[in-house]
Every structure is written in C-alpha cells, then in structure tokens.
C-alpha positions as CSV (number, residue, x, y, z in Angstrom):
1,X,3.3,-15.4,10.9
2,X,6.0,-12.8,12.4
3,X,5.7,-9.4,11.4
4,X,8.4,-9.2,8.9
5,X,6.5,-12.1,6.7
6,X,3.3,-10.5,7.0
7,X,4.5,-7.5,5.8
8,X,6.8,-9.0,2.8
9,X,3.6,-11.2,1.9
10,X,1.2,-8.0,2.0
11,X,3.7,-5.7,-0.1
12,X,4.7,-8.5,-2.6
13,X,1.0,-8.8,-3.0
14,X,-0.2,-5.6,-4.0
15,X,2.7,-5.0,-6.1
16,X,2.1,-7.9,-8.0
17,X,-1.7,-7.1,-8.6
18,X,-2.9,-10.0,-6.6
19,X,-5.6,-8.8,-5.1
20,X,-7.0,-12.1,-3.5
21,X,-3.9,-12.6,-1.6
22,X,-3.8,-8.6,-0.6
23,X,-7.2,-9.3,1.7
24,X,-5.9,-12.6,3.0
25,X,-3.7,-10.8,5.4
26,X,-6.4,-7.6,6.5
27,X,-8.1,-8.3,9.6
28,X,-11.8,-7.9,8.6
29,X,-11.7,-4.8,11.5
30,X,-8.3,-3.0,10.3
31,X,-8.4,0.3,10.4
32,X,-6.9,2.1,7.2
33,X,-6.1,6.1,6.8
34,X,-4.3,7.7,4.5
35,X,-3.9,11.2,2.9
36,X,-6.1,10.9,-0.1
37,X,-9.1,13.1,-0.6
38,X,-11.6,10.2,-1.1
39,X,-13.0,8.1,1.8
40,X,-11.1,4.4,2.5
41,X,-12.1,1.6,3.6
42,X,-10.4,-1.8,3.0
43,X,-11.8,-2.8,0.0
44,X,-10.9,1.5,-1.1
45,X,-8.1,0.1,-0.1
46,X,-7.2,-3.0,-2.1
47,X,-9.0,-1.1,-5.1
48,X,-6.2,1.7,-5.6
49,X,-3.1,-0.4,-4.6
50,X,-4.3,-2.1,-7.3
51,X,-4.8,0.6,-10.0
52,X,-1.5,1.9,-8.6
53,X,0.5,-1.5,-9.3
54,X,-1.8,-1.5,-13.0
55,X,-0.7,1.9,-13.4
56,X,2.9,1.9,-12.8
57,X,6.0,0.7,-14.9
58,X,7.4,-0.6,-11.9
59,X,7.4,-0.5,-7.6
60,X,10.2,-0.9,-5.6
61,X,10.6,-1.1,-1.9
62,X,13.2,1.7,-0.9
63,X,13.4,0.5,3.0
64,X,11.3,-1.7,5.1
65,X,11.3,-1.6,9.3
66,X,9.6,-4.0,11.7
67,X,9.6,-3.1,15.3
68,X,8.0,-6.0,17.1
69,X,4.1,-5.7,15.8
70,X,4.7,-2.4,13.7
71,X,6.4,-2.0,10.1
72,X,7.3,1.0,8.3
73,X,7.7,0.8,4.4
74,X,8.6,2.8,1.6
75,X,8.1,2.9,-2.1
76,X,9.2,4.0,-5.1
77,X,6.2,3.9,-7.7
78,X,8.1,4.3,-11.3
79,X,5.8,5.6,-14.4
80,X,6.7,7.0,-17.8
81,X,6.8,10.8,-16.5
82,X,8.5,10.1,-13.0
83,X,8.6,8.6,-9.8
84,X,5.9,8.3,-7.0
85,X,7.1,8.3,-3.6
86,X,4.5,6.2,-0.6
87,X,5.2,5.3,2.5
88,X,2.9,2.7,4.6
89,X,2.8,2.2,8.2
90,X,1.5,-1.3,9.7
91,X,0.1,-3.2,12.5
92,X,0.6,-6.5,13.4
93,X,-1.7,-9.1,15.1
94,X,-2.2,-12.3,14.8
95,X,-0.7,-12.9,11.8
96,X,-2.7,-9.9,10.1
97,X,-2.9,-6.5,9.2
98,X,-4.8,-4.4,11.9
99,X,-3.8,-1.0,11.1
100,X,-2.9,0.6,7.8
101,X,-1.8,4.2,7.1
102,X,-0.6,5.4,3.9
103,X,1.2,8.7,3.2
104,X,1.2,9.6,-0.6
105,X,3.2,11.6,-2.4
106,X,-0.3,13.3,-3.9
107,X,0.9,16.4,-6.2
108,X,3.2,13.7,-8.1
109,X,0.5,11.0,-7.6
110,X,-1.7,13.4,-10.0
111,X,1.1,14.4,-12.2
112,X,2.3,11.2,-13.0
113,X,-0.4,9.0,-13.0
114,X,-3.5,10.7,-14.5
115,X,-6.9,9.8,-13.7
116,X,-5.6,7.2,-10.6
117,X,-7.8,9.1,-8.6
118,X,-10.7,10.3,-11.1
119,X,-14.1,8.7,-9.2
C-alpha cells in the first residue's frame, strides 16, 4: 500500500472505533510520541484513539499531506462543549505505520472531554 492509503485506512480506522483494523497497519516496532502526560506505547496508543473516537460527537479530517513515506494530518475532534484540535505525523514503510507522533490540543482535551485522560 502507497502512503496516502495507509494513511486514509489508519485515520478512517480509529475514527470509526475499529480498533482491530487500527493495529493492522502498526508495525509491531513503531515508534509512537506524543504530548500527553501518560507513557505510550502502541496498544496506549490504540486505547485513547479509541476513547477519543467513543468520546466525541464527531472527527473530521481538516487537511491531510503525504510526502513520499511521511503524512501529516489534522483533526477536528467535535464534543458537546467545543472542539479538539490533533495533529498526527506518520511514517511510512512497507505498507505500515513505523512512526507516530501526536500533538494534542491538551488544555481543550481536558475541558472538553472530561476524564479522557483520568488513569
């Protein structure tokens, strides 16, 4: 798979809450960051996309950007008190995601969607 479906499969995915189809396209070694305060890992990973896609009225893509083996993608993540802004940035290889990092909007995160990151 090219970049571009890889990344349309992933995002589709998590926003629909399928969770089986999420890890079909992580490379068992992909390296994940992002700017939360708890430790990730993939399955961290999986977990909160998917309390986040549970959690919100509704996700939209604002822009997606492949370059070759890297994507960039932003969200809007809609719930009844306002908006949540993420962004993603993705690797590419062989057909899977290698390298995820996620930049969340965390003040709003927490105002917007209580509890999403309560342990």
């Amino acid at each position: 798979m090219e970049t571009t479906e890889v990344v349309a499969f992933y995002s589709a995915s998590w926003i629909t809450g399928d969770r089986g189809a999420v890890r079909r396209v992580i490379a068992p070694d992909v390296e994940v960051e992002w700017n939360l305060e708890l430790p990730v890992d993939d399955e961290e990973l999986v977990q909160t996309l998917h309390r986040i896609a549970a959690f919100a009225d509704s996700i939209s893509i604002v822009s997606t950007v492949c370059t070759g083996d890297r994507a960039s993608l932003i969200y809007d993540c809609a719930a009844p008190f306002g908006t949540v802004r993420l962004a993603e940035f993705l690797t590419v290889a062989g057909g899977k995601l290698t390298e995820i990092r996620q930049v969340y909007d965390v003040v709003s995160l927490r105002r917007f969607f209580p509890g999403l990151l309560d342990d």
